[in-house]
C-alpha positions in Angstrom: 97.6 73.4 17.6 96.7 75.5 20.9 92.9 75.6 21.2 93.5 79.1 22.7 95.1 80.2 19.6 92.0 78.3 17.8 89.4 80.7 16.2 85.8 80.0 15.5 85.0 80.4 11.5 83.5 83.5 10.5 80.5 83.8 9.5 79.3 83.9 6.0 76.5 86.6 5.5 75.8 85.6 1.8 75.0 81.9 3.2 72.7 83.0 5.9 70.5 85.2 4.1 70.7 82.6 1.6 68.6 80.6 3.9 66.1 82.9 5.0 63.0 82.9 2.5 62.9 85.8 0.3 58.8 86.0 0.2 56.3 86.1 2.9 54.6 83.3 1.3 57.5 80.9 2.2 57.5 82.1 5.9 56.1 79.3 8.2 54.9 80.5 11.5 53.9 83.6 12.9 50.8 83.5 10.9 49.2 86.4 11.9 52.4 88.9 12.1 53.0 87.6 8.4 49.7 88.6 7.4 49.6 92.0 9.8 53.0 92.8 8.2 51.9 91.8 3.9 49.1 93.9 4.5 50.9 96.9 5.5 53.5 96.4 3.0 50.3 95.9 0.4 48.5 99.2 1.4 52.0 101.0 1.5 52.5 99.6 -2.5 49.1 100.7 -3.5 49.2 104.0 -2.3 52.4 104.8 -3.8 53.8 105.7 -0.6 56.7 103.5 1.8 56.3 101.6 4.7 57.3 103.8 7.5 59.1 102.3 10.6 57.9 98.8 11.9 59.2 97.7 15.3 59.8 93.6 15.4 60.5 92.8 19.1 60.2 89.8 20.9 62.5 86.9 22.3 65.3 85.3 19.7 64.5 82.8 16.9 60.8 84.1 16.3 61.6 85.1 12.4 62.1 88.8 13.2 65.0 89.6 11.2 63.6 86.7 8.5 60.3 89.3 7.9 62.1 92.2 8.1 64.1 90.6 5.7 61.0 89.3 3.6 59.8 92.8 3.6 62.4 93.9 2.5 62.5 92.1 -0.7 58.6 92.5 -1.2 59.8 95.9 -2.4 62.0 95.1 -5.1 
């Protein structure tokens, strides 16, 4: 087979969130965004009210799309 005709697999989204922890709880790292961020989220749930708009920047493999993600589920 031509390795220019070769394709890379593509990705599997169910398998990749699969692997990101669903609570904030089972996040390592980023201790004190985790905690910043549960609070929020906390406050938000007690008050009856959403979370507005969080802004998760920084360089890749920090866990930003894995708390977002986290968040995310904290709701349900």
């Amino acid at each position: 087979m031509n390795a220019a005709k070769m394709k890379p697999p593509e990705p599997d989204a169910a398998f990749e969130i699969s692997l990101r922890p669903p609570m904030f709880s089972e996040f390592t790292g980023q201790l004190k965004v985790r905690a910043r961020l549960e609070l929020m989220v906390e406050a938000a749930k007690k008050r009856g009210d959403v979370l507005e708009h969080i802004l998760l920047s920084g360089p890749s493999g920090l866990g930003k799309t894995t708390l977002a993600t986290s968040s995310r589920t904290r709701w349900a």
